[in-house]
C-alpha positions in Angstrom: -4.6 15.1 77.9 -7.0 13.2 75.7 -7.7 13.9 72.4 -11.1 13.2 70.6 -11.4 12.7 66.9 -14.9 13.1 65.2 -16.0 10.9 62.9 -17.0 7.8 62.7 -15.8 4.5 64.7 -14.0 1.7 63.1 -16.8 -1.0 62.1 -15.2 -3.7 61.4 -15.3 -6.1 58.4 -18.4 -7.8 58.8 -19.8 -5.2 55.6 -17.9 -7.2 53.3 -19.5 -10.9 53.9 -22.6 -9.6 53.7 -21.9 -7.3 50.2 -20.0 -10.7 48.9 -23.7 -12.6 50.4 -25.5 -10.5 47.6 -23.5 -10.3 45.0 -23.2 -14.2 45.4 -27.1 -14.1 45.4 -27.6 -11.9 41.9 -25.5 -14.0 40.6 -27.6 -16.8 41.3 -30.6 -14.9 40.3 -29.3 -13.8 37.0 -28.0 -17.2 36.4 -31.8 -18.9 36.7 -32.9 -16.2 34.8 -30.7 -16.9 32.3 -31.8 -20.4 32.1 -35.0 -19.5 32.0 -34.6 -17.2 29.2 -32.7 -20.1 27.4 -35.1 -23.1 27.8 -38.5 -24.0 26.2 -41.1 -25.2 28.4 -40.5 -29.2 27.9 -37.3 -28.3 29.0 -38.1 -26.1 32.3 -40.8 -28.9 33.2 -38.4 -31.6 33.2 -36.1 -29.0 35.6 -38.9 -28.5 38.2 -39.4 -32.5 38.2 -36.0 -33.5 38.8 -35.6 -30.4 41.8 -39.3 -32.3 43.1 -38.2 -36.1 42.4 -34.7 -36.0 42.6 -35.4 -38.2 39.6 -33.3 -37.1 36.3 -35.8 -37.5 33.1 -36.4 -41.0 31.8 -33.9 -41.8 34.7 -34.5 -45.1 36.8 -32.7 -43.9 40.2 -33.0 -40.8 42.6 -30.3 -38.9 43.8 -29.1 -41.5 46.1 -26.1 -42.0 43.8 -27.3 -45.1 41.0 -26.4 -44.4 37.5 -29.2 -42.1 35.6 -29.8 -41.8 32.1 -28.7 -38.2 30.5 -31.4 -35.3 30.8 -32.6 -34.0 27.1 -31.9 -30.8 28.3 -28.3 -31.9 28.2 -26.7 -32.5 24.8 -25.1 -35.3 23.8 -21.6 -35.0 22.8 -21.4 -36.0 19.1 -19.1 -39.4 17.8 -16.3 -38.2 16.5 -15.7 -37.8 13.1 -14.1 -40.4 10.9 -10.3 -40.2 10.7 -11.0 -39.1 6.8 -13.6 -36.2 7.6 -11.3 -35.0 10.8 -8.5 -34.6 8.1 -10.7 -33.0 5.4 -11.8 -30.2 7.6 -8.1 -29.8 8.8 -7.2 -29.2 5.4 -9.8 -26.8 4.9 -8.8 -24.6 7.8 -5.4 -24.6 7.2 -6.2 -23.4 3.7 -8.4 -20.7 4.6 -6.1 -19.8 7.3 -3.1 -19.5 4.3 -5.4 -17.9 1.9 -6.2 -15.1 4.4 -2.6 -15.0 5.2 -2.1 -14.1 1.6 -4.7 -11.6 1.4 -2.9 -9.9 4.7 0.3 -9.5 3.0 -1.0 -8.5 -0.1 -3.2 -5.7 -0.3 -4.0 -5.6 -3.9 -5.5 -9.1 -3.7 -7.6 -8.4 -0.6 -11.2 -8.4 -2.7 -10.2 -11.2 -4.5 -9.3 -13.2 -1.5 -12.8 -12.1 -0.4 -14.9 -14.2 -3.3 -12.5 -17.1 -2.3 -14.4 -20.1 -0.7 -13.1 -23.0 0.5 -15.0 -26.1 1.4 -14.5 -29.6 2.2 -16.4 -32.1 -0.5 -16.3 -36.3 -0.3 -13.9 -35.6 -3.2 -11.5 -33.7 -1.3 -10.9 -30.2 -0.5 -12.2 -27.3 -3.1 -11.0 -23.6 -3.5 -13.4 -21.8 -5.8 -12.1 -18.3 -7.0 -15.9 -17.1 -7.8 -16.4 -13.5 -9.8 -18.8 -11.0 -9.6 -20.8 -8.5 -11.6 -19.2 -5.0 -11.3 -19.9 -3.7 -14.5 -17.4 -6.4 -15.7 -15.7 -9.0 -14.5 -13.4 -9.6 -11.3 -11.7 -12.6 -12.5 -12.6 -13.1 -16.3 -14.0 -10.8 -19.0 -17.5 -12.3 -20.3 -16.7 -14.8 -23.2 -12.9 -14.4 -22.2 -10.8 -17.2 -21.3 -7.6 -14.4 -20.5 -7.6 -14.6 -16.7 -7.7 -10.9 -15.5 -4.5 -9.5 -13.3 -5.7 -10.2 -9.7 -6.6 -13.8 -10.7 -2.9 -14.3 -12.0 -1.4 -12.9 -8.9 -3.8 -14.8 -6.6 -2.9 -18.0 -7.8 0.8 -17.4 -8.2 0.5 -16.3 -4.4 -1.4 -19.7 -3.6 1.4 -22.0 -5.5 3.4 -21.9 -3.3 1.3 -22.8 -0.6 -0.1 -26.0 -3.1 3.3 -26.9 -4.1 3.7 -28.1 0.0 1.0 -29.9 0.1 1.0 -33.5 -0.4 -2.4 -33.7 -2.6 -2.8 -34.0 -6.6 -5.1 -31.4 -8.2 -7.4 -31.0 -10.7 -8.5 -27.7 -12.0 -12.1 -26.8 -13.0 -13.2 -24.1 -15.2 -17.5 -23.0 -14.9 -19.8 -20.7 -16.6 -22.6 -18.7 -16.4 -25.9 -19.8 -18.2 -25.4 -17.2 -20.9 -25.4 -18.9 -24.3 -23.0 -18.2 -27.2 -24.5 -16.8 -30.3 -24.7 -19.8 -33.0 -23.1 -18.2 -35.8 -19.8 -18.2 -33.4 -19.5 -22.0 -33.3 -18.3 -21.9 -30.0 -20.1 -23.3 -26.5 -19.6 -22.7 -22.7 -17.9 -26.3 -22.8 -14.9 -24.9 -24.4 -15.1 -21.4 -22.9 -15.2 -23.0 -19.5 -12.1 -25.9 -20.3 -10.2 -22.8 -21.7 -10.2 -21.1 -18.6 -9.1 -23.9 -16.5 -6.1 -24.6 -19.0 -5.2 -21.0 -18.5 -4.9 -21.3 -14.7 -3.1 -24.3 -15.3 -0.3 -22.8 -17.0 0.2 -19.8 -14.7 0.1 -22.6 -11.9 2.7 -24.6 -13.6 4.9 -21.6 -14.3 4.4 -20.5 -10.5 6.4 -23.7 -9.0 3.3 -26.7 -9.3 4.8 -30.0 -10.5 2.8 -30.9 -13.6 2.4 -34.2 -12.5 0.3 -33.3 -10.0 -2.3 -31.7 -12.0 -4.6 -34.7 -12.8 -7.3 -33.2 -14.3 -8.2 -30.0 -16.5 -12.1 -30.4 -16.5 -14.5 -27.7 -18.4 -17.9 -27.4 -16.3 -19.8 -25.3 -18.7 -23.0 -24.2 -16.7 -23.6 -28.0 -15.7 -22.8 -26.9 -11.7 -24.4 -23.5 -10.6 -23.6 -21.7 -8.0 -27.0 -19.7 -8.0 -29.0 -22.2 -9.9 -32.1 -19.8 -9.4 -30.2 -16.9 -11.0 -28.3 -18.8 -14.1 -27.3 -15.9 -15.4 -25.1 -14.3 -11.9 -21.6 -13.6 -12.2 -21.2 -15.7 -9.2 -21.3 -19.1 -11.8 -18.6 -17.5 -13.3 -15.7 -19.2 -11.0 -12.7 -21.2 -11.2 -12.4 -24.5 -8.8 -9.1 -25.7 -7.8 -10.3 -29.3 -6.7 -7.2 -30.8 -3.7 -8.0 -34.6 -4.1 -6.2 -37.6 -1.8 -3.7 -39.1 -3.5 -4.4 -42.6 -5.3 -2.7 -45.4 -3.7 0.1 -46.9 -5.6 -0.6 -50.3 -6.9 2.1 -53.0 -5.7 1.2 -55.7 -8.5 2.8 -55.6 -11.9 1.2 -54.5 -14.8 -0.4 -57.6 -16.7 1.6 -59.2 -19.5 0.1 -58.0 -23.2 -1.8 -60.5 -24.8 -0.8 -62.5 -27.7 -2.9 -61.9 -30.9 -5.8 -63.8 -31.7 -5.0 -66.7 -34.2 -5.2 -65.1 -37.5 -4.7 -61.8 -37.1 -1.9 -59.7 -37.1 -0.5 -57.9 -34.4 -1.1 -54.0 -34.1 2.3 -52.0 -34.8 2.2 -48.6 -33.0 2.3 -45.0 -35.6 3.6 -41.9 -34.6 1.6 -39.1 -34.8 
């Protein structure tokens, strides 16, 4: 007895080099394409020489194998930066990394942690804590030098993460352009300075070694932000400046001077 079965017969595998023919061939086509789309005209013309001449642009040999000089169409890869940069920009990641870190684990400083921009300076590494205008102020109250809340708890968040780094700091305090009145006696030097002392003390009572802090610098309006809007709530900031530490001189310290001849010699006063 034999039995027939409808249907069709068994073809074979040959359908499968041919479907993996085309799809190899669209993705050729959608690779020039792409190329296309992604090239200016100097740049195709130079592409259509070399397929002609075999000859790669401003190159001396053909494609017999000499050495050729590198397409413009091909970019360069850049020198690397100098040991000092490469560790700058480390710095700066890692700190933006640790900031966001802090902003993750702490939900009540997560729009602070947004007006938080770091940046890498030739005088080291800078954090700027920078306000803005929502009917009053995220991180200061106009002609306030209290820090608000978030401000306090942000950088007793970020003291920690100072206090393991190796770098000295020095705290800057800025302005807007928005003059005192005169009859007040008082400037955006001293307003700015007073802000920067304040952050110094809630630093200091977070864990920072005082040594460390260098410098407690008032900016006034000198430095801008928005320089063509002096009076934005984004010059209202407070810098957090992460400089190298200065090397430690190995020479003594010179030996005082004796006083000139006929004069007598300086005794110190208290205060």
């Amino acid at each position: 007895m034999v039995k027939k079965v409808a249907g069709h017969g068994h073809h074979g595998g040959a359908w499968k080099i041919a479907y993996a023919d085309f799809v190899t061939a669209m993705m050729a086509l959608f690779m020039v394409l792409w190329l296309l789309a992604s090239t200016d005209q100097q740049s195709r013309e130079e592409i259509s020489r070399y397929f002609r001449t075999g000859i790669m642009p401003e190159g001396e040999l053909a494609m017999n194998g000499g050495a050729q000089s590198v397409p413009s169409i091909i970019e360069k890869a850049p020198a690397p930066p100098p040991p000092n940069q490469a560790s700058l920009d480390e710095q700066v990641r890692s700190l933006r990394d640790a900031i966001q870190h802090v902003a993750e684990n702490h939900i009540q400083l997560a729009d602070l942690a947004s007006r938080v921009r770091v940046v890498a300076t030739e005088e080291g590494a800078l954090i700027e804590i920078v306000d803005e205008d929502r009917g009053r102020g995220l991180i200061f109250d106009l002609s306030s030098a209290e820090l608000k809340p978030p401000l306090v708890l942000f950088l007793g968040s970020l003291a920690p993460i100072l206090a393991a780094r190796p770098e000295v700091i020095e705290l800057q305090g800025h302005t807007d352009a928005r003059p005192f009145a005169a009859k007040t006696g008082r400037t955006n030097w001293e307003l700015s300075f007073e802000r920067a002392a304040a952050a110094r003390k809630v630093l200091e009572a977070s864990g920072i070694d005082p040594r460390r802090i260098v410098g407690v610098v008032g900016r006034g309006a000198a430095t801008l932000l928005e320089p063509d809007d002096p009076l934005s709530a984004r010059n209202r900031r407070l810098s957090i400046l992460l400089r190298a530490r200065p090397p430690v001189a190995g020479t003594q310290p010179a030996a005082p001077r004796a006083p000139a001849e006929g004069t007598r010699p300086v005794v110190p006063r208290g205060d």
